[in-house]
C-alpha positions in Angstrom: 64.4 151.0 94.3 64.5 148.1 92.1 62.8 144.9 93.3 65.0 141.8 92.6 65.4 138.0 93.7 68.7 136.5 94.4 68.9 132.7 94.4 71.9 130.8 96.2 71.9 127.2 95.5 75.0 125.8 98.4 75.8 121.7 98.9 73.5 121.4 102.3 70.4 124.1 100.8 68.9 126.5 98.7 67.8 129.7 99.6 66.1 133.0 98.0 65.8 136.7 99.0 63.3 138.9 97.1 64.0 142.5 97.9 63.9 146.1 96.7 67.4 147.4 96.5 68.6 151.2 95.9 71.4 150.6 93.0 73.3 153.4 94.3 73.4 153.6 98.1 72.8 149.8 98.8 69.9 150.0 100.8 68.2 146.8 100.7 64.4 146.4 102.1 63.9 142.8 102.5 60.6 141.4 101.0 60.9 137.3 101.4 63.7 135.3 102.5 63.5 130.9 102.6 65.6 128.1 103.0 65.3 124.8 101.7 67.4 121.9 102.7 67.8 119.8 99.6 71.5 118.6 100.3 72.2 118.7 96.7 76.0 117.9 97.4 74.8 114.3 98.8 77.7 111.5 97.7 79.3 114.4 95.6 82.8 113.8 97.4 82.2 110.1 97.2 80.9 109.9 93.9 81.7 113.3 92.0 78.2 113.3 91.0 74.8 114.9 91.6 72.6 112.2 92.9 69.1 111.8 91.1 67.3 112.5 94.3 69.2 115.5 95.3 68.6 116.8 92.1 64.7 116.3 92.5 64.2 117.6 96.1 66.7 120.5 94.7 63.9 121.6 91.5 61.0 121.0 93.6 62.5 124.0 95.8 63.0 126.2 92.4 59.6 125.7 91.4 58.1 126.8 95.0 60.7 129.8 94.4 59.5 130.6 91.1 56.2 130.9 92.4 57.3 133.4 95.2 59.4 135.3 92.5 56.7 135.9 89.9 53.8 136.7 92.8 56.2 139.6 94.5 57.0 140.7 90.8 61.0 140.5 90.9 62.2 142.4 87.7 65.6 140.6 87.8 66.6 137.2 88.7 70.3 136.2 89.5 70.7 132.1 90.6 74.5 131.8 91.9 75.4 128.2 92.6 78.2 126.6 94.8 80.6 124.0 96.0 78.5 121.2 95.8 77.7 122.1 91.2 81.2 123.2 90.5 82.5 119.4 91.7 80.2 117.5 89.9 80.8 115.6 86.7 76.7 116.1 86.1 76.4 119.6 86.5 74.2 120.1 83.0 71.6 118.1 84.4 71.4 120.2 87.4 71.4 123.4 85.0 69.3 122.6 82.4 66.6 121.8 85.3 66.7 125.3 87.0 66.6 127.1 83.1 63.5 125.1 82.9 62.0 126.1 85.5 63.1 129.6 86.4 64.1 130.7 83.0 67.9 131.5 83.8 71.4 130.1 84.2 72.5 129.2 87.6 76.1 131.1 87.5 78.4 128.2 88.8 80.4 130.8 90.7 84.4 130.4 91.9 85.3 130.3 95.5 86.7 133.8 94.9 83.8 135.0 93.7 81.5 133.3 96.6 83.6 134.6 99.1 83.1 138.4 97.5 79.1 138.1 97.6 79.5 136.4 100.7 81.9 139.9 102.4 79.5 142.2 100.6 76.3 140.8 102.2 78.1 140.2 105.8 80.3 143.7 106.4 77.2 145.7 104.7 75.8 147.1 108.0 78.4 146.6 110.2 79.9 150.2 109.2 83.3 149.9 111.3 86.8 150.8 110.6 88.7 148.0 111.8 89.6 144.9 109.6 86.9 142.0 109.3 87.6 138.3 108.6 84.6 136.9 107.4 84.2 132.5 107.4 81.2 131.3 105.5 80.8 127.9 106.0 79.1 125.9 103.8 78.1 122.9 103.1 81.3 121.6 100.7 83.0 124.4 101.4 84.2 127.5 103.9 85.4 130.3 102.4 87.6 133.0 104.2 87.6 137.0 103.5 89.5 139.9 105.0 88.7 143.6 103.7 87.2 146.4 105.4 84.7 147.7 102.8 86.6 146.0 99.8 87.8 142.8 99.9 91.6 142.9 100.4 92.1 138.6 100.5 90.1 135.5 99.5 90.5 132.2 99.8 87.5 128.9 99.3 88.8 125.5 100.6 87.0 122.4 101.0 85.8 122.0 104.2 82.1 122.1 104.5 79.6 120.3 107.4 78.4 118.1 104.3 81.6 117.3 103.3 83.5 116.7 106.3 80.1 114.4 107.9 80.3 112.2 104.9 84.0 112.1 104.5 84.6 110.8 108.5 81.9 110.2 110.3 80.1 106.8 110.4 79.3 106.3 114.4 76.5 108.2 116.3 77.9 110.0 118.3 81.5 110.5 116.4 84.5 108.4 118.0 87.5 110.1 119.5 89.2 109.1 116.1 86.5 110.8 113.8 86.4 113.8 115.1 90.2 113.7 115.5 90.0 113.3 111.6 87.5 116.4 110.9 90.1 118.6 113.4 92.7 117.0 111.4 91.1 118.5 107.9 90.0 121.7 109.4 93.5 122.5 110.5 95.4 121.5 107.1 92.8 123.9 105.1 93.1 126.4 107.3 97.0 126.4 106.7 95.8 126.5 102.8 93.8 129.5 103.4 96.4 131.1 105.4 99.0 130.9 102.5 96.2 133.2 100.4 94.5 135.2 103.4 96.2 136.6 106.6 93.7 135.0 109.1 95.0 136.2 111.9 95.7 139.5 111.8 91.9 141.0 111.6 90.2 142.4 114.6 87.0 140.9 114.2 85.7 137.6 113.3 82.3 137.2 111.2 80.8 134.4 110.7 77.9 132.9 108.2 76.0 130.3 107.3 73.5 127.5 108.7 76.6 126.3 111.3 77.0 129.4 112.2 73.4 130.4 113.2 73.1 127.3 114.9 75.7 127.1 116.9 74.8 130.2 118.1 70.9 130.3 118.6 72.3 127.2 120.5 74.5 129.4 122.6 71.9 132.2 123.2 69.4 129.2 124.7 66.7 130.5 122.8 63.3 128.1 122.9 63.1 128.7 118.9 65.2 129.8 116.0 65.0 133.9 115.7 66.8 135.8 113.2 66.5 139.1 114.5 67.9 137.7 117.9 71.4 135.9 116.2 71.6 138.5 113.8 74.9 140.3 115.1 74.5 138.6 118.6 78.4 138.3 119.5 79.1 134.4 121.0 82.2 134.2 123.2 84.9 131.4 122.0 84.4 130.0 125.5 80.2 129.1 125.1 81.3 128.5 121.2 83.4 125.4 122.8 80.7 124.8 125.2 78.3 124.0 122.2 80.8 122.1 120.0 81.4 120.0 123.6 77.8 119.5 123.9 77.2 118.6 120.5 79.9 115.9 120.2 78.6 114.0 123.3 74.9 113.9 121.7 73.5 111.2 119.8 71.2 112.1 116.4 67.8 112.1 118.5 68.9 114.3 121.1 70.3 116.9 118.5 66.6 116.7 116.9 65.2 117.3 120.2 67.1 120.6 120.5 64.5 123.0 118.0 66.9 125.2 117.1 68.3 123.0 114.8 66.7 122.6 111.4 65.7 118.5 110.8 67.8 119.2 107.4 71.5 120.4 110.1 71.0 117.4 112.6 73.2 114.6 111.3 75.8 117.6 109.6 75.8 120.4 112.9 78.7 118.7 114.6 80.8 119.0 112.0 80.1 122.4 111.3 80.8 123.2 114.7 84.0 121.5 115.0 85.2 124.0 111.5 83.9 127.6 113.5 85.6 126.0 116.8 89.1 125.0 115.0 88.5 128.5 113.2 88.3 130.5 116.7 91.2 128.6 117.7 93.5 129.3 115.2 92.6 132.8 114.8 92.9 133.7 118.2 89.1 135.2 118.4 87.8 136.0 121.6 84.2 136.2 119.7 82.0 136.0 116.5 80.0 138.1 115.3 77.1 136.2 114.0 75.2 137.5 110.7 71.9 136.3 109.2 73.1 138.9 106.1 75.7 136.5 103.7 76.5 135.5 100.3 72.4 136.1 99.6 72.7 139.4 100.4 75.4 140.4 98.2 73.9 138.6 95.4 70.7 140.5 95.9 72.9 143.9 95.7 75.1 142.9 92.5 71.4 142.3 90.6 70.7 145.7 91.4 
């Protein structure tokens, strides 16, 4: 087993798995496993630039990562960054700060390439032989996969719960007409995507990310946010609407007061709703299948 730390820096957070990995079967023994909102991607649509702040909140998480790194004794290091740094006209501020501090080059990987860690890390346990479409949505981004235990299609287009909050929304809760705008995004990428990736033809849907769990630990009613629980819990397209419904007629305090949802998801959650529901939709899924195991995963498995 080799002992490795994979670092995935997004546009809403940043997150790190340290874990002892078999090279050639794939096993992977999770060690440590955090998240950070830092919402590096803040005014990046607006402004095409990292903001000072974001940068700052996003360094003070590498530093407490470097710390975890070096104490579990990680012998390699990989640091894959996201929508949010490939966008911005600033991006050697943001990587001369992580060499700094953790000593290597955040990889500012392509959508293609995000969506392959992202299939890897998903479809890894799953073991079946029917076709997977895997959505990872992101903050900037959501990137769509088909494959069974290769990747067969690809595709990254830009809409993310970030993105799309910042882009529309400016009432608490949304207007009729904002969300009509988000639906209105969501469906034109996902005609992009379909050009690339046949989206409707794969048996089962998986789905990633922070928007993802959410929704769903939302769905399963549970009194506080459990991984083991959502990991691979299936959430039926009829309590998936149910959530999104909820969500939408809530104002920001009342989303707090649900603890599922992390402080850092509040103000972004509808939104990322709105993309899985439009997603189910168009797909025709009857379920997801939610997975904790995503782009981190598979970056933790291409170290090794």
């Amino acid at each position: 087993m080799t002992r490795v730390a994979g670092i995935d820096c997004g546009t809403n957070s940043i997150r790190l798995l340290v874990a002892d990995v078999h090279p050639e079967t794939g096993d992977l023994v999770e060690l440590d496993r955090r998240m950070t909102i830092v919402r590096l991607g803040q005014g990046v649509d607006r402004t095409g630039r990292l903001a000072p702040e974001a940068l700052e909140r996003t360094f003070a998480a590498c530093r407490e990562y470097a710390e975890v790194i070096k104490e579990l004794g990680a012998e390699k290091l990989r640091f894959v960054a996201t929508s949010a740094s490939r966008d911005a006209e600033n991006r050697d501020e943001f990587v001369n700060g992580v060499v700094e501090i953790l000593g290597v080059e955040p990889e500012v990987i392509t959508g293609d390439q995000e969506a392959a860690f992202s299939f890897t890390g998903a479809t890894g346990e799953l073991h079946g032989t029917e076709t997977y479409l895997v959505v990872d949505i992101g903050g900037g981004s959501t990137e769509f996969v088909t494959g069974n235990k290769h990747v067969e299609a690809a595709r990254s287009v830009d809409i993310g719960c970030v993105r799309l909050t910042e882009r529309h929304v400016r009432h608490d809760p949304p207007t009729a007409e904002e969300v009509d705008a988000i639906r209105a995004d969501v469906r034109s990428a996902l005609d992009l995507a379909a050009e690339t990736v046949p989206i409707g033809t794969a048996e089962t849907l998986v789905g990633l990310a922070g928007s993802v769990t959410t929704v769903a630990a939302i769905a399963l009613g549970l009194p506080e946010y459990d991984s083991e629980k959502i990991h691979h819990a299936r959430i039926s397209a009829e309590r998936v609407a149910e959530v999104t419904g909820r969500l939408l007629a809530s104002t920001h305090d009342e989303r707090a007061a649900i603890p599922v949802i992390h402080p850092g998801r509040v103000d972004v959650i509808i939104a990322g709703a709105l993309v899985l529901s439009e997603i189910m939709e168009r797909v025709g899924a009857s379920e997801v299948v939610v997975s904790e195991h995503d782009i981190l995963d598979g970056i933790a498995l291409s170290v090794a």
